[in-house]
N, C-alpha and C positions, 0 to 999 in steps of 0.2 A: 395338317392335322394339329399342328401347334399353337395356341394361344400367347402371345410372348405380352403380357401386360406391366408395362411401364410404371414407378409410381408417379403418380397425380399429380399436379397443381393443388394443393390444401386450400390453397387460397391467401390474403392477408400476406401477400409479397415473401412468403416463406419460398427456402431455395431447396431445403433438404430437410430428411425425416430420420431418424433414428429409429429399427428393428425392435423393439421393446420385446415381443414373442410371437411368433408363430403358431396358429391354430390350426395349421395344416400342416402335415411331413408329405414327401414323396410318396408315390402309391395310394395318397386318398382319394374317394370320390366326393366330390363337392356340388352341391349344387348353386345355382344360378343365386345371389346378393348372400350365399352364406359367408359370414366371414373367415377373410383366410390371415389378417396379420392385426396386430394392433401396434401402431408405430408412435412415435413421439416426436410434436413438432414445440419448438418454443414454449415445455412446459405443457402443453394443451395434448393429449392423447384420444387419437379416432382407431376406431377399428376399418377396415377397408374389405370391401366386398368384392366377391366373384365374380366377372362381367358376364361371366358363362358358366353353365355345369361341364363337367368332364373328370379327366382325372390330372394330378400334379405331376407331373414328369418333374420340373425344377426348381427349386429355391434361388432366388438369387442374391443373397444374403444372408448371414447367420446372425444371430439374436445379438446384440452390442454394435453392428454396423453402422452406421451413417453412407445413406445414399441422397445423391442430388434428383433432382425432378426430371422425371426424362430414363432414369435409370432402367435397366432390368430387375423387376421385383418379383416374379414368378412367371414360370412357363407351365401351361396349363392343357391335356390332349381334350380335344369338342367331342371327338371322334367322328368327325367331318371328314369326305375326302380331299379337301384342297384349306390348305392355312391361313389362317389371320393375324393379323397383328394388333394387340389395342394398345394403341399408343397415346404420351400425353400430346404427342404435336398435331394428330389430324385434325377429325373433323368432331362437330358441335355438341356430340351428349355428353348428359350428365346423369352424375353417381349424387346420391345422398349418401355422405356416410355418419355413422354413427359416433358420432359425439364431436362431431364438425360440423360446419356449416355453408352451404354454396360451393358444393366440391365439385370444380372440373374434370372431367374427364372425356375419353374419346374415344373409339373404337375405328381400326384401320380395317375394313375385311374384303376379303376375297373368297370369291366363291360361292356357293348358290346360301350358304347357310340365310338366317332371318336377321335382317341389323335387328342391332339394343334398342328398345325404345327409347324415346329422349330423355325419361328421365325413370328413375329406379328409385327404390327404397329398400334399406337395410330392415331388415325383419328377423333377424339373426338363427341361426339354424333352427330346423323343423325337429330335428331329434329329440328324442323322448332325454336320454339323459343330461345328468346335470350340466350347465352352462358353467365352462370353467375354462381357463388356460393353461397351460400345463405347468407353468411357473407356478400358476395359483394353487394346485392340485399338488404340488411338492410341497408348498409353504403348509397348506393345510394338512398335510400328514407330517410336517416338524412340528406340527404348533395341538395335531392330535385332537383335530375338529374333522367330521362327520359331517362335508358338503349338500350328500342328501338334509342335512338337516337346518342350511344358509340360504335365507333370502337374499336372492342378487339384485345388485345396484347397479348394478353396470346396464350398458344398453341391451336392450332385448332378455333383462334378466340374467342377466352373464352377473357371476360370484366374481370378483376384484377380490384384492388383496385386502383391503380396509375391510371387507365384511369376512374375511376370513378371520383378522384382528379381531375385529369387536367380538366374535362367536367364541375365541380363544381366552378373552380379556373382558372381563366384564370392567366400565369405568360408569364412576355417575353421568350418565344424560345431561348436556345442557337444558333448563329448561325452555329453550327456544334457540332457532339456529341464528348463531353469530357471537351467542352467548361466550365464548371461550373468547371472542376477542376485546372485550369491557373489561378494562380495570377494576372495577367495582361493580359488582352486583348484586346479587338476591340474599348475600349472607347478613347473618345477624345484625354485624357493626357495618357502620358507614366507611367502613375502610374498605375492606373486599378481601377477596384471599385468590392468589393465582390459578389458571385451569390447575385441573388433575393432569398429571404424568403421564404421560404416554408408557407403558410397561416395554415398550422396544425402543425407544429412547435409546442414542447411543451403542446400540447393541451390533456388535460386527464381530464374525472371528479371526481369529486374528491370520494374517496374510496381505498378501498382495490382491489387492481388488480394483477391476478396470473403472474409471471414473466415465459412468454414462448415466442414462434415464436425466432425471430432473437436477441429482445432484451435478452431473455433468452442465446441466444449461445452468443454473445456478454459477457455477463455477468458470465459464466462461463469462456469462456478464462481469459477474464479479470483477477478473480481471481486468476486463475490458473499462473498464469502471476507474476501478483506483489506476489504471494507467494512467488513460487519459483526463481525466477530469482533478484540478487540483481542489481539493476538497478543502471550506474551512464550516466551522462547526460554532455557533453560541449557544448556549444553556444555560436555561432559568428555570422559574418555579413560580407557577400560580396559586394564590388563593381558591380553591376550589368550594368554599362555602356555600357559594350560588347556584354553583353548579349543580353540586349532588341537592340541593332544593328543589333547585328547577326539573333534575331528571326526576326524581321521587314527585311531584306532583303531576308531571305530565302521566307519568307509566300510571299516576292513582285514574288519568283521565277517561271515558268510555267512548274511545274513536275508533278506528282501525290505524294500526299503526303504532298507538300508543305506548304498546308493551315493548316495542324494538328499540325503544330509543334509551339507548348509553350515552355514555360520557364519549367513547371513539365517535356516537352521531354528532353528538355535539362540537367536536374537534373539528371534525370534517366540515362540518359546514361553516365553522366560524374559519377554517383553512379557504373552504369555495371563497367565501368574500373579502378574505384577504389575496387573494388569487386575481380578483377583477379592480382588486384596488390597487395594485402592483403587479402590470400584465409580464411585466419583464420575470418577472419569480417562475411564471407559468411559462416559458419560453427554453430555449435549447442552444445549444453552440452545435452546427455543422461541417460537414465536410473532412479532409482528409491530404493537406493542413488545415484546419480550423477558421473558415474564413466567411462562415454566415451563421446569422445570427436569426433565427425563427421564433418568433412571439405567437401562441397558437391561440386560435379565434374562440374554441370549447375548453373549458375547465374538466379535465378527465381525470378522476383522481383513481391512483392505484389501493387499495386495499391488502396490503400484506395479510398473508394467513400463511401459518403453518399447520402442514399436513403430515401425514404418516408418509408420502411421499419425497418430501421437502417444500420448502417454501416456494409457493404461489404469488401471484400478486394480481389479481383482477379488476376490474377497468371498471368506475362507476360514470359515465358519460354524464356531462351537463350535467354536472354534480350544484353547478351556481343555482341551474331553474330551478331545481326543487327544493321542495317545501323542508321542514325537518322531518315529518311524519313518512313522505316520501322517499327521503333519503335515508331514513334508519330501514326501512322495507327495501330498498335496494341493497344496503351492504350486510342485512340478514341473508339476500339471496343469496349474490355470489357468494357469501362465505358457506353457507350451504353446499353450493355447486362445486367450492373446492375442495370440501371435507369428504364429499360424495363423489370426486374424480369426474366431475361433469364438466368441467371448462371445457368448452372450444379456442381455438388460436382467437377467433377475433371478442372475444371474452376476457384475452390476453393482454390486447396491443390496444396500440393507440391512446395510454397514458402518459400524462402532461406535469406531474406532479403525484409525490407516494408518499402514504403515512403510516408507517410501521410501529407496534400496540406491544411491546414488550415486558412492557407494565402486566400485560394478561398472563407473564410469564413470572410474574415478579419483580421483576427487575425495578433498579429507577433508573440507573443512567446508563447511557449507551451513546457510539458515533457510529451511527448508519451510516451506509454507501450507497452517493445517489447511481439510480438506475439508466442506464445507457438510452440518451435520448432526453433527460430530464435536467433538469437545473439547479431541483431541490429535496427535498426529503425530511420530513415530519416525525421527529420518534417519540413515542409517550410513555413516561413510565407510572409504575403504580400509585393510587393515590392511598396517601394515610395520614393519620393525624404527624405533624409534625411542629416544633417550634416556632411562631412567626411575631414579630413586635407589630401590636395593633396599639395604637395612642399610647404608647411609651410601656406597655408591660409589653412583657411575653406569652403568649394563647395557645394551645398547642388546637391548630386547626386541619382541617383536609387538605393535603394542597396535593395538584398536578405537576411531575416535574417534567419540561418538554424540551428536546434537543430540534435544532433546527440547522442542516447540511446544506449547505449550498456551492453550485460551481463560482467559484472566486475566477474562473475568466468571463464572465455574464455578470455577476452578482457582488459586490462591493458588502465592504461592513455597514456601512450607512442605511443601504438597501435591506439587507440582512435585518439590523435589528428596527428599522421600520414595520417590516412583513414584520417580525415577533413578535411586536408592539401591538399591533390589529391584533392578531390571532388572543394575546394577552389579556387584551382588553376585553373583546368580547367574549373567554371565556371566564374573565372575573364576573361581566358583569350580562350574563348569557341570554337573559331577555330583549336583548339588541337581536338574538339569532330567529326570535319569534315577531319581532314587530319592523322587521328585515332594515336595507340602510336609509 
């Protein structure tokens, strides 16, 4: 009569998941793809469905846990007379879950019950009341928001946390998604002014607090990071003249696309072609002692974003083929996707090189930490008018100031400010990014 369901295979070589909340206690009844957990793999959060209806006899974890693939994740009664097992090791169906993608799973049974079909869809509960977590349904009576009154963003209309926020907090709207991560944008002066504050910012009380969710994977790479990798850093400053020309007449242009294109579009892609012109920069040191050296065939650039969850970083793949128009519509997405809690893992991985925009933050200088797997690391900070000697006076002009990190066991000084040198140049002189090499 027991269901003993395993968690999954997520997919994207991940080993283990982290318990974020449960949407099921013991003694519910559930039906067949309602969801019963929303777990967190490498920053990237799915909800996970019910192979079967019945009812929850066990949990097999409480909310902060980390289990491995293969684990005990819920025991579940069919009320069948003879038990099944769904486990990740048998045989060939699959789960779709919600907010993943390509998700294994399996089902081991015995007995006369009807196997799963081969493949399922999350459609997330049929219940009339509101779609909420319980965590989110606590936060929203501290924060004295009226759920019935929250359009959900989450899958199947499920209220997240971020829309609990927003209903709590009113902030100005980007005028278009991505908007918070441009140094400079739609304000009056050619300088720009940093996103708005997040009102929860900082905000923790005071105590002992378990380090999990996203702040937790954050904080393993991190470590993992400045361990192993011995980091050196150069910093300059561009003439940004051109630049803000060239983005102010493209955005004036009537294409599709046009409006998405920032000064982070243009970093990015003057990065893609400094990437194919020095493949070593896009490259990695492996192993465990350190004893191979991988040069990767695709340009994948990560896109740092910060979220009300903590920092993201999502994958803009063959970032070199496209066009500019293309690539500003790409990293409008995913920053979309991460501000909305829609990453999937493989949304995540498989990035080759990362440009983090703290300029969006105000900021000018910073020394980022490159990301596990990576070689180098792109930081931008705000542009504003500042001092520069143009034919012997001094101008006070826009400029970019940009930090550039790289593994010093891969990447030499010589290397290092070569790759800046490209990036430099063609963001001095940025109609090199439109009329391509």
């Amino acid at each position: 009569m027991t269901y003993t369901f395993h968690l999954p295979d997520i997919g994207e070589g991940l080993e283990e998941a982290e318990i974020i909340v449960w949407l099921v206690a013991p003694g519910d009844t559930v039906e067949r793809d309602q969801p019963l957990v929303e777990v967190l793999t490498d920053k990237a959060t799915s909800e996970l469905p019910s192979p079967v209806a019945g009812t929850v006899l066990r949990l097999g974890a409480v909310e902060g846990d980390r289990l491995r693939v293969g684990d005990v994740l819920i025991e579940l009664d069919d009320g069948s007379a003879d038990g099944a097992d769904i486990s990740t090791e048998a045989n060939q169906s699959s789960v779709t879950v919600a907010g993943a993608t390509d998700v294994p799973s399996s089902v081991e049974k015995t007995g006369p019950s009807e196997p799963a079909p081969e493949t399922t869809t999350v459609v997330g509960s049929t219940t009339a009341r509101v779609k909420a977590a319980p965590a989110t349904r606590k936060l929203a009576r501290q924060l004295n928001v009226d759920l019935a009154r929250v359009s959900g963003s989450g899958p199947g209309g499920r209220i997240t946390h971020d829309d609990v926020r927003a209903a709590a907090v009113p902030v100005s709207a980007p005028s278009r998604p991505g908007e918070e991560l441009s140094a400079t944008e739609d304000s009056p002066s050619p300088i720009g002014e940093p996103a708005t504050t997040d009102a929860t910012l900082g905000q923790m009380t005071p105590g002992r607090h378990p380090l999990r969710g996203i702040r937790g994977v954050v904080a393993r790479n991190m470590a993992q990071s400045w361990s192993e990798i011995p980091h050196i850093h150069t910093l300059d400053e561009v003439d940004a003249t051109l630049l803000m020309d060239l983005r102010a007449r493209v955005r004036s242009m009537d294409r599709p696309g046009a409006q998405a294109v920032t000064p982070l579009t243009l970093a990015a892609a003057a990065t893609a072609r400094a990437l194919r012109r020095y493949p070593m920069v896009n490259g990695c040191i492996e192993g465990n002692p350190a004893d191979t050296i991988v040069v990767h065939s695709s340009v994948n650039l990560g896109i740092a974003a910060a979220t009300s969850r903590g920092l993201v970083v999502p994958v803009i793949r063959d970032a070199d083929q496209l066009d500019l128009f293309a690539l500003a519509a790409a990293i409008s997405k995913v920053v979309d996707q991460a501000r909305g809690g829609k990453l999937t893992a493989a949304d995540l991985a498989g990035g080759t090189f990362t440009i983090t925009n703290y300029g969006a933050l105000g900021g000018r200088w910073a020394l980022p930490i490159i990301p596990p797997g990576q070689a180098g690391i792109l930081g931008l900070g705000i542009i504003a008018d500042r001092p520069l000697a143009i034919d012997g006076r001094v101008e006070a002009r826009p400029t970019l100031p940009l930090v550039l990190g790289v593994d010093h066991r891969l990447v030499d000084g010589d290397l290092a400010e070569a790759f800046k040198r490209s990036l430099m140049d063609d963001l001095a002189e940025p109609l090199n990014l439109l009329v391509g090499s």
